[in-house]
C-alpha positions as CSV (number, residue, x, y, z in Angstrom):
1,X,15.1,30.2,-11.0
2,X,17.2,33.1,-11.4
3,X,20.6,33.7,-9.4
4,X,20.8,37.2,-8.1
5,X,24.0,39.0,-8.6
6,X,24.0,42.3,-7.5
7,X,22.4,41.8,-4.0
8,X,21.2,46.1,-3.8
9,X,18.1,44.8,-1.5
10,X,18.5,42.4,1.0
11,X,15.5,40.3,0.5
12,X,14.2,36.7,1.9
13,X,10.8,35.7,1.0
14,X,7.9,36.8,-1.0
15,X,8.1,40.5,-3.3
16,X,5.4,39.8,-5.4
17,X,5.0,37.0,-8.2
18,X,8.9,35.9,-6.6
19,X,10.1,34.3,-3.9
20,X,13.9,35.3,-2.6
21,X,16.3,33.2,-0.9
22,X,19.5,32.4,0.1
23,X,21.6,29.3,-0.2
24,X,25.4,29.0,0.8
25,X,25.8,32.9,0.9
26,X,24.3,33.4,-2.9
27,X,20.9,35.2,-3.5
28,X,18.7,33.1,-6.1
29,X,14.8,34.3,-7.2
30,X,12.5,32.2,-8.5
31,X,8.5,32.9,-9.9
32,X,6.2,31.7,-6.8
33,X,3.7,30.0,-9.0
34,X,5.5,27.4,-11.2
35,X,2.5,25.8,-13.7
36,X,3.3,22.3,-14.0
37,X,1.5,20.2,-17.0
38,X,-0.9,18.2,-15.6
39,X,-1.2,16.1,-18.5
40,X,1.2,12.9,-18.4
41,X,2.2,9.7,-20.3
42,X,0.7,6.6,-19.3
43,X,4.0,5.6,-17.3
44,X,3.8,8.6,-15.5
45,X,-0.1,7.9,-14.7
46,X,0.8,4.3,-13.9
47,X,3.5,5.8,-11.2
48,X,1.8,8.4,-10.2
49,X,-1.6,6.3,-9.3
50,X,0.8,3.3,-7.8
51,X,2.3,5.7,-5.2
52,X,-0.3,7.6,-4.2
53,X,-2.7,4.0,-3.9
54,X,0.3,2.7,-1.9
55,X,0.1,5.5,0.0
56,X,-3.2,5.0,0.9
57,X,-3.3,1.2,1.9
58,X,0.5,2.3,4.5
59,X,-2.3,4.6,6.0
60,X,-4.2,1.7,6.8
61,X,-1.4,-0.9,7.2
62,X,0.1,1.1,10.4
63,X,-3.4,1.6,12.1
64,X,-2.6,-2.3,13.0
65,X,-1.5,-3.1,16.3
66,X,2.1,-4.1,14.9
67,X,3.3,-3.5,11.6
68,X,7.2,-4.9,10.8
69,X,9.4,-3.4,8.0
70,X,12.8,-3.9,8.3
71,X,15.6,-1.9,6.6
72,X,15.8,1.4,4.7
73,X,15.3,4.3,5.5
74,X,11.9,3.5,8.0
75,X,8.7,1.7,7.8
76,X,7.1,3.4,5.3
77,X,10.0,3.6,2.9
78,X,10.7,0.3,3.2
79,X,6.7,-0.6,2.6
80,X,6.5,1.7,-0.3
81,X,10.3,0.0,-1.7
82,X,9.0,-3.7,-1.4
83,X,5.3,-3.1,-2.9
84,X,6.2,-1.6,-6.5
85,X,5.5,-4.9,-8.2
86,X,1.7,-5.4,-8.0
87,X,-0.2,-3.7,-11.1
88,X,-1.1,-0.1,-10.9
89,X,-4.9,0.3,-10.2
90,X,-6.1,3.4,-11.9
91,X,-8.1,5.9,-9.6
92,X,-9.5,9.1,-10.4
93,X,-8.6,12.4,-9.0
94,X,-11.4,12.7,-6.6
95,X,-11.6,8.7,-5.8
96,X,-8.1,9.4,-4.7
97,X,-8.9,12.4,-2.9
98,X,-11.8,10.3,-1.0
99,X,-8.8,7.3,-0.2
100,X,-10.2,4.8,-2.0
101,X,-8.1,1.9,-1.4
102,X,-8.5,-1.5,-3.0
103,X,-7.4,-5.0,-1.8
104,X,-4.8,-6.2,-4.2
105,X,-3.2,-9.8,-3.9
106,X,0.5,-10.4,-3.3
107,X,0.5,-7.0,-1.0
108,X,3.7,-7.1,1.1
109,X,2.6,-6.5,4.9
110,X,5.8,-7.3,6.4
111,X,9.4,-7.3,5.2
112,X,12.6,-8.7,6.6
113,X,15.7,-10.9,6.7
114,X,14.1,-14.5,7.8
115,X,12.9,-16.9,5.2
116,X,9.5,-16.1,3.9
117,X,6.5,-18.7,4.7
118,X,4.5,-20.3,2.0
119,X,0.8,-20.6,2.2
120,X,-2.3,-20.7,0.7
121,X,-5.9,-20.7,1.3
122,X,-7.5,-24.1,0.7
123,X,-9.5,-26.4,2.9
124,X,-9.1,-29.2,5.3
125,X,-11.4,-31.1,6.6
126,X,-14.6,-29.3,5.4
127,X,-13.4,-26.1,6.7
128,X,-11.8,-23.2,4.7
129,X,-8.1,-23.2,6.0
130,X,-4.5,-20.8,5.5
131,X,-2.4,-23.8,4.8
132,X,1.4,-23.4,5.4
133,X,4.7,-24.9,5.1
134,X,5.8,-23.8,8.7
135,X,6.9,-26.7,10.7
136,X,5.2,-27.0,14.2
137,X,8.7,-27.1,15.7
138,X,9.5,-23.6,14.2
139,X,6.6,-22.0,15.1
140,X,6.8,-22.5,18.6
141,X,10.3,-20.5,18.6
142,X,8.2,-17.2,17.8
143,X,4.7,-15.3,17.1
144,X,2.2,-15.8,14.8
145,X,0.6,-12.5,13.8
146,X,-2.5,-13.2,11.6
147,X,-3.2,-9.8,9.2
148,X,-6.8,-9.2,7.4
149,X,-7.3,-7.0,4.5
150,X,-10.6,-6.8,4.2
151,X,-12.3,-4.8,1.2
152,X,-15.1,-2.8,2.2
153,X,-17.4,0.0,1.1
154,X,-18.6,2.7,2.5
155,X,-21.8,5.2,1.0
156,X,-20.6,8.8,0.1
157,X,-23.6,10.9,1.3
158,X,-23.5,13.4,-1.7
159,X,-24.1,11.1,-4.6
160,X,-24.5,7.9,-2.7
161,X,-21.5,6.1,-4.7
162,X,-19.5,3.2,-3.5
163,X,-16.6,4.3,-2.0
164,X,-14.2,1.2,-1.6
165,X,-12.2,1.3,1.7
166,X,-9.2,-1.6,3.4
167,X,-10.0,-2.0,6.9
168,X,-7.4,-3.9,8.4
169,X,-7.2,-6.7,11.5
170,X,-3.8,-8.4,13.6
171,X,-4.4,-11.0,15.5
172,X,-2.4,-13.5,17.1
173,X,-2.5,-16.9,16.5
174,X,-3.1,-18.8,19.5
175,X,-1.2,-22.1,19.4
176,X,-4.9,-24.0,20.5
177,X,-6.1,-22.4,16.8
178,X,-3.1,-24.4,15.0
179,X,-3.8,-27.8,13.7
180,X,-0.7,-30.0,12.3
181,X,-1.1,-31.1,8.5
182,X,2.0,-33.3,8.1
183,X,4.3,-31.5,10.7
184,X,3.9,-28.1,8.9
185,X,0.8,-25.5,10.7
186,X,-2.9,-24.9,9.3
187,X,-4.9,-22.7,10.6
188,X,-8.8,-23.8,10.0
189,X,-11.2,-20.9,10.1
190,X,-14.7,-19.9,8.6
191,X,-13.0,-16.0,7.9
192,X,-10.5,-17.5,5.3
193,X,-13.8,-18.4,3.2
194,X,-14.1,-14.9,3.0
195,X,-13.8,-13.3,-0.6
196,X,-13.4,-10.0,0.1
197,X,-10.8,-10.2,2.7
198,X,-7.3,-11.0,2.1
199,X,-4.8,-13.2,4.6
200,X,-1.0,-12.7,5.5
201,X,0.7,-15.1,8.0
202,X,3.8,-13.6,9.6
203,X,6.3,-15.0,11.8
204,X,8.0,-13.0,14.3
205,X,11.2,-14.3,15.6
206,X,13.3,-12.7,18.4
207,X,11.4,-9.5,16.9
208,X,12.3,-10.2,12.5
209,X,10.1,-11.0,10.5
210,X,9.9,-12.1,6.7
211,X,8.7,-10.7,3.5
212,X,4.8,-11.9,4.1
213,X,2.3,-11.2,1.2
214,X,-1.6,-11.3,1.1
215,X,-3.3,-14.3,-0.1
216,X,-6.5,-13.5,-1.6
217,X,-9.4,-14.5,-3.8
218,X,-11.1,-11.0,-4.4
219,X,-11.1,-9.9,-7.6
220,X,-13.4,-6.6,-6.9
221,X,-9.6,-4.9,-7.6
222,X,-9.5,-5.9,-11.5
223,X,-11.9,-3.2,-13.3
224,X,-9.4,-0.5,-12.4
225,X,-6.7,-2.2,-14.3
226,X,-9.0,-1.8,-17.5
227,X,-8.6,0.8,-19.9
228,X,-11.6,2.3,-19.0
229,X,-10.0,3.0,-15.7
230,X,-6.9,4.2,-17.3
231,X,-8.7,6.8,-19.2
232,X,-11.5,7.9,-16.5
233,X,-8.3,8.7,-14.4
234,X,-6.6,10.5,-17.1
235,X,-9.5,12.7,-17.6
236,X,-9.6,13.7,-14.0
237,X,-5.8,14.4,-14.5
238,X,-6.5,16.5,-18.4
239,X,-5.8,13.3,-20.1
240,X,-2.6,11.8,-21.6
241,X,0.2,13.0,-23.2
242,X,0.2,11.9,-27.4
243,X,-3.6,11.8,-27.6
């Protein structure tokens, strides 16, 4: 960027390979095609990939019928503030392109002041069941909302590959689907045996909500952690800096 300092020709926009503009009464020029390297360390990869997968899986989240973040700036700030901690799954230019999106455990779907519920998938009486530590008592005072991740795949018509997808469900929990496991809520379902589908319970309380994360036992996610991954992505990128 170049400041202009003898203003002859009163210029704003584009003369050429530069771009003219004005900011607080001074003239500035800078070239209109800036090359950025596109080679990058593997921190900058592992950011680069995280943000642009989290952006992905929002896109999904807030095709839900409710979707609660609370705080920040909005919804989707707040979404992509709280969901920074999960590994960095390493997607190629293109798969990126095509919004791949892969279902990743401990995926924050909800975020607010109350206390978080605990849960996990397990099984009570020969059924496969999201067991909790919300009392009974407490769950009457609010909503239930029931998120599914589930991990899917859909068949790219050009080469026929895989192309894995989130499609996501909200459903709330009808207080004829709870059954009472020492005063805390279960809820007893054939879906939770699912392994390609992950589970969030969140409550909703004179309209706040918790920090809620998926509970999952798909795995499918775990090859693009590899090294393999990191590289195949790198390539698409013109590999990494220092090799």
């Amino acid at each position: 960027m170049a400041r202009v300092t003898n203003d002859i020709i009163n210029i704003s926009g584009h003369l050429g390979d530069w771009t003219f503009y004005s900011r607080n009464g001074v003239k500035f020029a800078r070239p209109r095609h800036i090359q950025q390297p596109r080679r990058l360390s593997r921190s900058q990869l592992a950011q680069r990939e995280q943000l642009a997968h989290n952006n992905a899986v929002w896109r999904v989240l807030k095709s839900a019928k409710e979707v609660h973040f609370e705080g920040g700036a909005g919804p989707y700030y707040r979404f992509m503030s709280v969901n920074t901690v999960a590994p960095p799954v390493y997607l190629t230019k293109q798969q990126i392109t095509h919004d791949f999106t892969l279902l990743l455990p401990e995926t924050v779907v909800s975020d607010g002041p109350l206390r978080p519920l605990s849960y996990r998938l397990g099984e009570l009486e020969g059924m496969p069941s999201l067991l909790t530590d919300l009392s009974v008592k407490d769950a009457v005072k609010g909503r239930l909302l029931l998120y599914t991740l589930h991990q899917v795949f859909l068949i790219h018509q050009q080469d026929e590959d895989d192309m894995p997808r989130l499609k996501v469900e909200m459903e709330e929990v009808d207080s004829t689907a709870i059954t009472e496991v020492d005063g805390c809520v279960a809820l007893k379902d054939e879906r939770l045996a699912d392994s390609m589908a992950g589970f969030a319970l969140v409550h909703v309380v004179d309209g706040h909500v918790a920090q809620q994360r998926i509970v999952t036992n798909c795995n499918y996610y775990e090859w693009f952690t590899s090294e393999e991954a990191l590289q195949e992505a790198a390539k698409s990128y013109g590999g990494l800096t220092g090799q």
